[in-house]
C-alpha positions as CSV (number, residue, x, y, z in Angstrom):
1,X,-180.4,-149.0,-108.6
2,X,-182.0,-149.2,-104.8
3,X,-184.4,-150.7,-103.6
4,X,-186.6,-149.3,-100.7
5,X,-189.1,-151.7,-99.6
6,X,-191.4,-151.2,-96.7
7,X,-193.6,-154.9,-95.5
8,X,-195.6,-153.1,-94.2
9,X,-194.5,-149.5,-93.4
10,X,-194.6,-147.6,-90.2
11,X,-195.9,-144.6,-91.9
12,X,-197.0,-144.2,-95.3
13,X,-198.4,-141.4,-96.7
14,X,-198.6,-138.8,-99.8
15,X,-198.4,-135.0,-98.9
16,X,-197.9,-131.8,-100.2
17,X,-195.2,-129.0,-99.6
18,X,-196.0,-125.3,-100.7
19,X,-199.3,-123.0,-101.4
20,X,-201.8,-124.2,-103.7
21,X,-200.7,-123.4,-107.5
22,X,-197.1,-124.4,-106.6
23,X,-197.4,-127.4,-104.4
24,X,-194.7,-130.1,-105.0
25,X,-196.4,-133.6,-103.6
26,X,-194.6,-136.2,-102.1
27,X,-194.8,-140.0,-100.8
28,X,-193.5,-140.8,-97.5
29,X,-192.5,-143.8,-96.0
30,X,-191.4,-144.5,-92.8
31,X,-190.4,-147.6,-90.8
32,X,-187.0,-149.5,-89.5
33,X,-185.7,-146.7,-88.6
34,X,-185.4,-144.8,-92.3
35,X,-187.8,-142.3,-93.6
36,X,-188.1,-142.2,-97.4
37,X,-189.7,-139.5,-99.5
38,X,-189.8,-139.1,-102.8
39,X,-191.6,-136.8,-105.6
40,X,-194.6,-137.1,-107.5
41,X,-196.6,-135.5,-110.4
42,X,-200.5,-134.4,-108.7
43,X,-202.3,-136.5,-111.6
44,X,-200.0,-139.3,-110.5
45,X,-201.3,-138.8,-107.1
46,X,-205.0,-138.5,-108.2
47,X,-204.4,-141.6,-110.4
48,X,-203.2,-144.0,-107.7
49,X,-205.8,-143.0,-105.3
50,X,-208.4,-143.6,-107.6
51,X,-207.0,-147.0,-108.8
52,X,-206.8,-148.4,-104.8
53,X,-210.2,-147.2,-104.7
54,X,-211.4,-149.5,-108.1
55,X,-209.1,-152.7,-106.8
56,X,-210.8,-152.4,-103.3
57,X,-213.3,-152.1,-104.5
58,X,-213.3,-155.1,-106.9
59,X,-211.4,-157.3,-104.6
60,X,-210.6,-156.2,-101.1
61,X,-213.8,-157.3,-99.6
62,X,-215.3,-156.2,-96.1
63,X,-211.6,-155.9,-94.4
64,X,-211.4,-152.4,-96.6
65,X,-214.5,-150.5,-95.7
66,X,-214.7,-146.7,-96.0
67,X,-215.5,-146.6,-92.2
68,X,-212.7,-148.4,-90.9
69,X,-210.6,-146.2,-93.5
70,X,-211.5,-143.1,-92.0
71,X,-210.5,-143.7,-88.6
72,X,-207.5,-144.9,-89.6
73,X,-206.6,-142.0,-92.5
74,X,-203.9,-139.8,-91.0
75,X,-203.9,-135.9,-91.6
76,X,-200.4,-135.2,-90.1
77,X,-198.0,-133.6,-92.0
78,X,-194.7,-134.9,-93.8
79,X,-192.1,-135.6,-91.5
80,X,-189.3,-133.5,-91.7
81,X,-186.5,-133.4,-93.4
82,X,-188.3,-133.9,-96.9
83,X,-185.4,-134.6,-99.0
84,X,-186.1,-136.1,-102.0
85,X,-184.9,-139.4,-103.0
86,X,-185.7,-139.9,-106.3
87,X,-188.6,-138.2,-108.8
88,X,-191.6,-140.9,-109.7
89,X,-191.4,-142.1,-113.6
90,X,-193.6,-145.0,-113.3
91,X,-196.0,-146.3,-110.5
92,X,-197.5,-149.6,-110.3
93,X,-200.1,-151.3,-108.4
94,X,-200.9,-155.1,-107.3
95,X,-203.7,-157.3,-105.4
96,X,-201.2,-159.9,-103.4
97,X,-204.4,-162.6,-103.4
98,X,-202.1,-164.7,-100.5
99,X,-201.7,-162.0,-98.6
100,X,-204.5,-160.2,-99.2
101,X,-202.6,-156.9,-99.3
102,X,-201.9,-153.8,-101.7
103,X,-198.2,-153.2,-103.7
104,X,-197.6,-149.8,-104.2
105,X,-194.0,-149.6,-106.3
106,X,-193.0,-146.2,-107.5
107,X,-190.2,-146.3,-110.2
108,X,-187.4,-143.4,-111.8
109,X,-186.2,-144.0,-115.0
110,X,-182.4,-143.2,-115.4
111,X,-183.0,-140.7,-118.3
112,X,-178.5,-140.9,-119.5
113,X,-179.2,-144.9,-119.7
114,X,-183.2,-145.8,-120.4
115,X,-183.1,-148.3,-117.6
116,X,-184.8,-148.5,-114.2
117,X,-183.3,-146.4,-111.6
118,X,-184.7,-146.7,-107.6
119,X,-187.7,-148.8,-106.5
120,X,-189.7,-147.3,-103.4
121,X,-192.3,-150.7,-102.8
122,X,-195.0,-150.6,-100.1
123,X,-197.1,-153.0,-98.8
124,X,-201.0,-152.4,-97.1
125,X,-203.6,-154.3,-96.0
126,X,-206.6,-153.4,-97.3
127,X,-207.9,-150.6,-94.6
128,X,-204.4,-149.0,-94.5
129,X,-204.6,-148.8,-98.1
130,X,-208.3,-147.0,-98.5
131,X,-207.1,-144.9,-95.9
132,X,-204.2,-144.2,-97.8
133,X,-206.3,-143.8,-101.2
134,X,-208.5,-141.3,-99.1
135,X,-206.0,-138.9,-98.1
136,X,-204.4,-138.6,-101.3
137,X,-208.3,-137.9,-102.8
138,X,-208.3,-135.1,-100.0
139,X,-204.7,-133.2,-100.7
140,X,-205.5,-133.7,-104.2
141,X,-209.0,-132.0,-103.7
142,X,-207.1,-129.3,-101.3
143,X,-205.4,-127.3,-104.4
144,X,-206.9,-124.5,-106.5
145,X,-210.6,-124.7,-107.1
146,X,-211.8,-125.3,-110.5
147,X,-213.3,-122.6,-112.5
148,X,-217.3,-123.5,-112.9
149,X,-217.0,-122.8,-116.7
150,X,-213.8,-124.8,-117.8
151,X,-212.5,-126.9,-115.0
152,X,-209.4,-125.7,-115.2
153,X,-207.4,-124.3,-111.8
154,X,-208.2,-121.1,-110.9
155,X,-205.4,-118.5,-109.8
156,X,-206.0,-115.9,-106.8
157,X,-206.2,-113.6,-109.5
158,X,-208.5,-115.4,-111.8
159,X,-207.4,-117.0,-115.4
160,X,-208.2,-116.6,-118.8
161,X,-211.1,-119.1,-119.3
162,X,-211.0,-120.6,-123.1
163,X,-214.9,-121.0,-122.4
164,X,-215.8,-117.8,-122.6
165,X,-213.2,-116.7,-125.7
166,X,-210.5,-115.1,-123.3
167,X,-212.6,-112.1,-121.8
168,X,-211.8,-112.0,-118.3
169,X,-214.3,-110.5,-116.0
């Protein structure tokens, strides 16, 4: 079991690697020299963002406003190589009321033993972590539109909508 913990990180971001319909997302963190990326499920993704946004929200006060977030949200790409470390069982989220700062810790679950496998724990402040929370609401958003009828993905070449009984235009 390892532990990779970044107070505070260099670089910490979530991104995506292929075309929409087949992306594989990823969190990234960088700083003391090591670059950590690891896997993660697109509802996770969606999940967390939202979540940062509610404990900000609730408790972050003035120090996390959207406008400071946005000059700070970065849009470069992964860093490269993306080699996974480890795919994302379980993520949790803290307040640090001392600190006044944001724990991100992303967990895998040994699947052979049921036990805890590697950690990947971040800590924010408040801005980094709306900024954070904002990107991953924009990569999310960057996938397949929804279809008006259903809201489910749609393909280049359309789907089968359940709404409208299967009959594909």
């Amino acid at each position: 079991m390892a532990i990779s913990d970044f107070d505070p990180p260099e670089r910490f971001v979530a991104g995506t690697v292929g075309p929409p319909g087949g992306r594989t997302f990823f969190l990234q963190a960088r700083g003391g020299g090591r670059l950590v990326s690891i896997s993660i499920e697109k509802v996770q993704v969606s999940i967390l963002a939202d979540r940062i946004s509610d404990l900000l929200d609730t408790v972050g006060g003035p120090q996390a406003s959207d406008a400071m977030a946005e000059h700070l949200t970065d849009t470069e790409a992964l860093e490269t190589p993306i080699e996974d470390e480890f795919r994302v069982d379980t993520v949790s989220l803290a307040w640090d009321e001392d600190r006044s700062t944001v724990v991100i810790e992303c967990h895998d679950l040994d699947p052979e033993e049921a036990v805890p496998g590697d950690t990947l724990r971040v800590v924010l402040d408040a801005t980094n972590a709306r900024a954070f929370a904002r990107r991953c609401q924009a990569i999310v958003a960057a996938g397949r539109p929804p279809c008006p009828f259903c809201g489910q993905p749609l393909d280049p070449e359309g789907h089968i909508c359940p709404r409208s009984n299967g009959y594909k235009r």
